[in-house]
C-alpha positions as CSV (number, residue, x, y, z in Angstrom):
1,X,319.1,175.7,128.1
2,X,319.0,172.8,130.7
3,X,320.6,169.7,130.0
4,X,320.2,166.5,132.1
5,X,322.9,163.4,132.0
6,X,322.7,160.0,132.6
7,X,326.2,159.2,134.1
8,X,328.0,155.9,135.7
9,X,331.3,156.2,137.2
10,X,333.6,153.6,139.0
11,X,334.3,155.6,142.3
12,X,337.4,154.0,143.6
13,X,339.7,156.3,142.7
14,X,337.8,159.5,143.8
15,X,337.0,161.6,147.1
16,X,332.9,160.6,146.4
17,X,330.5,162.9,144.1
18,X,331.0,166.4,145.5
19,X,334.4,168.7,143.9
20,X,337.0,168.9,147.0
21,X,339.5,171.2,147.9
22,X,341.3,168.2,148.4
23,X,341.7,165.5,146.6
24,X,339.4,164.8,143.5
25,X,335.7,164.3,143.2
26,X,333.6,162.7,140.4
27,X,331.4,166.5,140.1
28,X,334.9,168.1,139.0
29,X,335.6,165.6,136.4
30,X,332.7,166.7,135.2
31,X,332.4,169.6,135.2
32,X,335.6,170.1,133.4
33,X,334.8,168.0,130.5
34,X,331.6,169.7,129.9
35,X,333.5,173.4,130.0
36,X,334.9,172.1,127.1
37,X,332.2,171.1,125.4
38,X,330.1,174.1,126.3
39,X,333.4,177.1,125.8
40,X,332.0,178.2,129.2
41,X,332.0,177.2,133.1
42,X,329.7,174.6,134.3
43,X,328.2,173.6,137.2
44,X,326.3,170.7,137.7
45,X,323.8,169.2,140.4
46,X,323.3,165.7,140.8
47,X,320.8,163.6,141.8
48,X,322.4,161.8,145.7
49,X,325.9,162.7,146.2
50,X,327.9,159.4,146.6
51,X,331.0,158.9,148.9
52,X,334.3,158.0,148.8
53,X,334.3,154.9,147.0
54,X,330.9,154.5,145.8
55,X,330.0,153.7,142.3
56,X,327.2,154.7,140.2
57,X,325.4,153.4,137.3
58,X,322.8,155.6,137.2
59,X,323.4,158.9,138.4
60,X,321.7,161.9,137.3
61,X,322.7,165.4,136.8
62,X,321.6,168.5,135.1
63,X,323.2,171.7,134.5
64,X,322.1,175.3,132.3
65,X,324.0,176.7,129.8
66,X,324.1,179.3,126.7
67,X,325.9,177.0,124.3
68,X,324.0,175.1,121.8
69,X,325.1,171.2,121.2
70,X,322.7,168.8,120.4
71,X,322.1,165.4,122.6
72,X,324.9,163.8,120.7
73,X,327.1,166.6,120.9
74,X,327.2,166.7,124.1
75,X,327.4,163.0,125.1
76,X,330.4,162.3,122.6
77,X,331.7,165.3,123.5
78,X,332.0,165.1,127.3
79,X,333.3,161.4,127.0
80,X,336.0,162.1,125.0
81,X,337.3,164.4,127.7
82,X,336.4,162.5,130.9
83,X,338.8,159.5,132.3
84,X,338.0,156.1,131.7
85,X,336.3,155.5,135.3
86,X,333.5,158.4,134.2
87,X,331.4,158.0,131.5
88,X,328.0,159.9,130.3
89,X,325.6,157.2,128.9
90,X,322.6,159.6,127.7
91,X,322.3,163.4,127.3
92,X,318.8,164.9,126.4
93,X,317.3,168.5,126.9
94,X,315.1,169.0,129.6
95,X,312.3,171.8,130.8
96,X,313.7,174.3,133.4
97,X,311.5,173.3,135.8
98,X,313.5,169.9,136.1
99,X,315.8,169.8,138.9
100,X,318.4,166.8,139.2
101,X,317.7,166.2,142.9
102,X,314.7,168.0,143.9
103,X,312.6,166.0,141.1
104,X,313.4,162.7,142.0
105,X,310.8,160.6,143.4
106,X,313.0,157.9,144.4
107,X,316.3,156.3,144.5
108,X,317.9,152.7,144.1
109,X,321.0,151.6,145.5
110,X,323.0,147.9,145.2
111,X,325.4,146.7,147.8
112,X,327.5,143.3,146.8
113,X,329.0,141.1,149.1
114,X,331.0,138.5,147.9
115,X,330.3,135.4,150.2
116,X,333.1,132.7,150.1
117,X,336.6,131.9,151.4
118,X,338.7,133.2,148.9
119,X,339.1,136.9,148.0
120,X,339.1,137.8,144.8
121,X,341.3,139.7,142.6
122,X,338.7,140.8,139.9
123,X,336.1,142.5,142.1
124,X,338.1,143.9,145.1
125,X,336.8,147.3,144.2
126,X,333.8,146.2,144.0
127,X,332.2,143.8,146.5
128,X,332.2,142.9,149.9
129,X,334.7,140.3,150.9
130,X,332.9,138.2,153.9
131,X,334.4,135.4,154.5
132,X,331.7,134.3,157.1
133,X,329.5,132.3,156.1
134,X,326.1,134.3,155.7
135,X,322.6,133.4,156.0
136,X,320.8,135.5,153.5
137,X,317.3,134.9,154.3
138,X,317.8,135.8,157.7
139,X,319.2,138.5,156.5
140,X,316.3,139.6,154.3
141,X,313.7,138.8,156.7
142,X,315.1,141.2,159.3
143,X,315.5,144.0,156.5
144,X,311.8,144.0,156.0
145,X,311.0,145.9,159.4
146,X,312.5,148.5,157.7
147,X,310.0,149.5,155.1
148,X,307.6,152.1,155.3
149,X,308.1,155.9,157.0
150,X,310.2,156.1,159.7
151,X,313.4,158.0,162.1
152,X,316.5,156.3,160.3
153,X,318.6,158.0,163.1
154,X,320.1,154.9,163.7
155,X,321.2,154.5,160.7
156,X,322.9,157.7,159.6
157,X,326.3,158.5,159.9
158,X,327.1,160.8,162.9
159,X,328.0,163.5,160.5
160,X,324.9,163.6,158.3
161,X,324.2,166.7,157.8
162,X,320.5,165.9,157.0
163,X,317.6,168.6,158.3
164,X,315.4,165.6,159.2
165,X,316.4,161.8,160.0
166,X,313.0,160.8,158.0
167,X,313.0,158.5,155.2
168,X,310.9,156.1,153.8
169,X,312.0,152.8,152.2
170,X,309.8,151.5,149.5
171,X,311.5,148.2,149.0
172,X,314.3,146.1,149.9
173,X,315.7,143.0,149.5
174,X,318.5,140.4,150.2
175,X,319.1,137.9,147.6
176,X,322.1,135.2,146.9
177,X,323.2,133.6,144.0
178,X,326.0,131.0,144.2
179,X,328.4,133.0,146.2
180,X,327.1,136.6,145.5
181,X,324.4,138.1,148.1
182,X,323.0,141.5,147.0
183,X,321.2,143.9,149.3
184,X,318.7,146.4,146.8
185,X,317.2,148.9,148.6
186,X,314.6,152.2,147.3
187,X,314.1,155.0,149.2
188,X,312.4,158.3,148.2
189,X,316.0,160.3,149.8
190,X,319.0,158.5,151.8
191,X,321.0,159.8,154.8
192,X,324.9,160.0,155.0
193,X,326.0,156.3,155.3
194,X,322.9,154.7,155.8
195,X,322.8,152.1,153.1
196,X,326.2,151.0,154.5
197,X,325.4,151.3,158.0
198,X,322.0,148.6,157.3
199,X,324.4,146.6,155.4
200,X,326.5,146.2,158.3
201,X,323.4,145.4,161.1
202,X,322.1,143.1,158.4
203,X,325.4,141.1,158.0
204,X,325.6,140.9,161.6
205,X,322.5,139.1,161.6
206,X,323.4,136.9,158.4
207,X,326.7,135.7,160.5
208,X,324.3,134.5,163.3
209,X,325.9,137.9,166.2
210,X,322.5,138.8,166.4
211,X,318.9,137.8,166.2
212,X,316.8,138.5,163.2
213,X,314.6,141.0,165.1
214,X,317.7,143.2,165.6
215,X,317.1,145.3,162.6
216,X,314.3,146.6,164.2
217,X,315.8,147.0,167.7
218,X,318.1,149.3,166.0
219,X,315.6,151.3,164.3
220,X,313.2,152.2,167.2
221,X,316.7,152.5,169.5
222,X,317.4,155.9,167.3
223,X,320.6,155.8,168.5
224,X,323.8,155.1,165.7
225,X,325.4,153.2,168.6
226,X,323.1,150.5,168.7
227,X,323.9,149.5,165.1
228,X,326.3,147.5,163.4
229,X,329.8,148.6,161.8
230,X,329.5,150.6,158.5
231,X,329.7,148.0,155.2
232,X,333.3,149.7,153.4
233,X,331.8,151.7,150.4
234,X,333.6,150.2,147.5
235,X,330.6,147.4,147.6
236,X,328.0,149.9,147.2
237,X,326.6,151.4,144.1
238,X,323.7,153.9,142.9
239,X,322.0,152.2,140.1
240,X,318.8,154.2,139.5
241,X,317.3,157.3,140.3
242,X,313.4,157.6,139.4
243,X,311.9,160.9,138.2
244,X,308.0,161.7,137.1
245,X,306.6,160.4,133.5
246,X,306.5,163.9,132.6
247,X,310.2,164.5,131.8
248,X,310.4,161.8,129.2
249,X,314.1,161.0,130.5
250,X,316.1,158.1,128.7
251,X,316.7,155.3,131.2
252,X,320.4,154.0,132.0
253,X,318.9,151.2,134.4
254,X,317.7,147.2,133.7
C-alpha cells in the first residue's frame, strides 16, 4: 500500500529535509513516528528537500508499506509521536503509480522579509530582518525577467548537485503590506539555494545597489558570482506543491 502525507514543519531546529548522519533532519522525524505506526521501517520520499532552516507548510511525501491503518490512523497516529515543530495535516491512500517528487507538476515557495527598523522578537525564525528601506515594486518589476524557461546557473548554489541548471518559473511576485514584503515564486523544480539566492539580487535592487534590469544581467551572466548574497533560509518556506487532478490529493494550501 502507498500512502501520501500532507506535512508542515517549522525547520529551525533541523539540518533541512534529508536524514543526516549528523545532526537531525525533518525525513528522520518522520520516518520514526510512522515506524510506529506502521510496526515496520519506513522510508519516505518527499516532494523538494528543504535546507537548513527552511519551513514548510505544504510538503508532500509518500511512502509503501504492508501495515493496514486507515487515513485517520495514520495521521493521529504519526502526530502523536512527532515533535511539536512536525506535524502531518492530511494522510490518504494513493495509486502506486504516484510518486511524491516525480509527480509533481509544480512547486510554490514564500520568502518573508520583515521591512522596518526594529527586529522583532516574535518572527526571528521566520522572516527576514532588513532594516533598509526596500522598494518593493522595483523589486518585483526586476523579478519578472525571470519567468519563462531558462539556465538558472546563476542562481544555484555552487554545490547543487542538479543534472541540468534548467527551470522554468511560472509566476512570481513581490508584494508589501505595511511592513511585511513577500516574494512568491512557482517553478515546475528548483535548484539548491535558488529561491534565496533571487531573494538576495532582488533585495539588492529594492535597497537602490543596483538597477532594476540587474536581475536579468544576472541571469544571462550564468555565472553565481554575478549575483547577490544568499537571503538566510529561516525566511523561506514551501507552501505548496501541485500534482495532476488525477490523484484526488487533499490540499494543505489557501
Amino acid at each position: 500500500m502507498r500512502i501520501a502525507l500532507g506535512l508542515e514543519y517549522d525547520g529551525t531546529a533541523y539540518n533541512g529535509w534529508q536524514r543526516q548522519r549528523t545532526g537531525e533532519g525533518v525525513q528522520a522525524r518522520v520516518e520514526n513516528a510512522l515506524a510506529k505506526v506502521a510496526n515496520e521501517n519506513i522510508e519516505v520520499i518527499c516532494a523538494g528537500r528543504t535546507d537548513t532552516g527552511v519551513h514548510a507548510s505544504g510538503q508532500v511525501v509518500h511512502f509503501d508499506t504492508h501495515s493496514e491503518r486507515d487515513s485517520r490512523g495514520w495521521l493521529l497516529g504519526a502526530n502523536s509521536n512527532l515533535p511539536d515543530d512536525v506535524s502531518v495535516i492530511w494522510a490518504c491512500p494513493v495509486d502506486d503509480s504516484f510518486h511524491a517528487r516525480f509527480s509533481a507538476i509544480s512547486r510554490s515557495y514564500r520568502y518573508c522579509i520583515l521591512n522596518r527598523f526594529e527586529r522583532s522578537a516574535l518572527q526571528r525564525h521566520r522572516a527576514w530582518w532588513v532594516y533598509d528601506a526596500l522598494d518593493a515594486e522595483c523589486m518585483h518589476a526586476a523579478a519578472q525577467a525571470l519567468i519563462g524557461k531558462h539556465d538558472f546557473s546563476a542562481y544555484r548554489a555552487a554545490s547543487c548537485q542538479a543534472s541540468t541548471p534548467n527551470r522554468e518559473i511560472t509566476t512570481i511576485s513581490v508584494m508589501r503590506k505595511d511592513d511585511w514584503i513577500a516574494l512568491e515564486i512557482s517553478a515546475n523544480a528548483f535548484l539548491q539555494h535558488m529561491v534565496r539566492n533571487i531573494t538576495g539580487t532582488l533585495v539588492a535592487i529594492g535597497r537602490g545597489d543596483k538597477s532594476v534590469d540587474w536581475a536579468e544581467a544576472v541571469l544571462t551572466s550564468r555565472d553565481r558570482r554575478q549575483g547577490g548574497a544568499a537571503a538566510p533560509p529561516h525566511g523561506l518556506t514551501l507552501v505548496r506543491v501541485d500534482y495532476p487532478e488525477d490523484f484526488h490529493l487533499p490540499s494543505n494550501h489557501p
